[in-house]
PLY file of the C-alpha trace (Angstrom):
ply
format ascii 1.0
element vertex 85
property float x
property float y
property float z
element edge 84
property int vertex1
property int vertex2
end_header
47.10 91.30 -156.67
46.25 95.11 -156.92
42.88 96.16 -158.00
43.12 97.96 -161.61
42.87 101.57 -161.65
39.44 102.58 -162.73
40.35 105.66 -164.93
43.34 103.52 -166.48
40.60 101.20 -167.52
37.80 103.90 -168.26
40.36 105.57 -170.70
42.50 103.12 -171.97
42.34 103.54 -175.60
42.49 107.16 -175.33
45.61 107.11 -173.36
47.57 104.66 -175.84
46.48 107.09 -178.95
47.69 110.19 -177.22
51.14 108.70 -176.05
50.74 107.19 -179.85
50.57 110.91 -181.15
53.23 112.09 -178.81
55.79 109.83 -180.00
55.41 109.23 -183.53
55.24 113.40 -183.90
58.39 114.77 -182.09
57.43 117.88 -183.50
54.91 118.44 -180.35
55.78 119.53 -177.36
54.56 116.58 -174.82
53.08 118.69 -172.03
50.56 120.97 -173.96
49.77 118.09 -176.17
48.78 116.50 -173.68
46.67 118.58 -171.72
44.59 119.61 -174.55
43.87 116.16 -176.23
43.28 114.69 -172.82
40.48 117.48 -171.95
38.44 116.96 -175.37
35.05 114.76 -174.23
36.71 114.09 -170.79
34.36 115.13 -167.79
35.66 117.56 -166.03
35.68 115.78 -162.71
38.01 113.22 -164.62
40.26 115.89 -166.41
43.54 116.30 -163.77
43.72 113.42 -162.83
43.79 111.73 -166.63
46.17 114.11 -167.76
48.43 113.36 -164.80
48.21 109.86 -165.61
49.36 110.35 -169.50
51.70 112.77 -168.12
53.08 109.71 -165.95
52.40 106.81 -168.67
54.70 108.64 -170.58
57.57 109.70 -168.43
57.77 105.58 -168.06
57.69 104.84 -171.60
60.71 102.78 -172.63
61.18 100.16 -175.28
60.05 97.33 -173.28
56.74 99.08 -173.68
56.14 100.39 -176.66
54.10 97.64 -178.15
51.23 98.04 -175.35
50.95 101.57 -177.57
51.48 100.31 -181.15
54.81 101.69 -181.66
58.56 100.75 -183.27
61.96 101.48 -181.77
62.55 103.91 -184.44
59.93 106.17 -183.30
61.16 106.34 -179.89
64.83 106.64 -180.95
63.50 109.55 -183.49
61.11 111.16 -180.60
64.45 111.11 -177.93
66.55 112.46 -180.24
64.63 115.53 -180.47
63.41 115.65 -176.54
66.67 113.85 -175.46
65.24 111.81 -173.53
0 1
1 2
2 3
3 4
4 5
5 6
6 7
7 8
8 9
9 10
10 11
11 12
12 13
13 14
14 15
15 16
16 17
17 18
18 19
19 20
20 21
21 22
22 23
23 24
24 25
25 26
26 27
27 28
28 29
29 30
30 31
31 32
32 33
33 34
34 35
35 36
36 37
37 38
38 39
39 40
40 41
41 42
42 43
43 44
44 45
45 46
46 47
47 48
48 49
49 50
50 51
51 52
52 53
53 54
54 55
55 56
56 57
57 58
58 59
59 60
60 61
61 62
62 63
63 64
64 65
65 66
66 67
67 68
68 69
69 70
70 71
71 72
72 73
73 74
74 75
75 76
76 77
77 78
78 79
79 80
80 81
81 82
82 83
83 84
């Protein structure tokens, strides 16, 4: 069995709410969004490496997932139909 990954844990909550955010507001662009909600009360040391994780999390997302982050197929059909995904 793999060990968990430390920041996944550290920041697990704040990962869900921003791929949350992402998804239920097409109107964002993913990428900026991103960046800037992951670098509010994240240490710097911790910064790239979170982002690059969301960044990741998120590039994965598919319905077989989307209850881990509290969301409904609808919002990922409506957030794919804008980002055609």
């Amino acid at each position: 069995m793999a060990e968990p990954d430390p920041l996944r844990l550290a920041w697990r909550d704040l990962i869900k709410q921003i791929i949350r955010e992402v998804i239920t507001h097409p109107e964002l662009e993913p990428l900026p969004y991103i960046q800037r909600a992951a670098a509010e009360g994240v240490p710097e040391g911790e910064k790239s490496a979170l982002q690059a994780l969301i960044v990741e999390e998120h590039r994965r997302l598919h319905e077989g997932v989307l209850a881990r982050y509290g969301l409904r197929p609808s919002d990922y059909a409506a957030w794919e139909a804008v980002h055609g995904h």
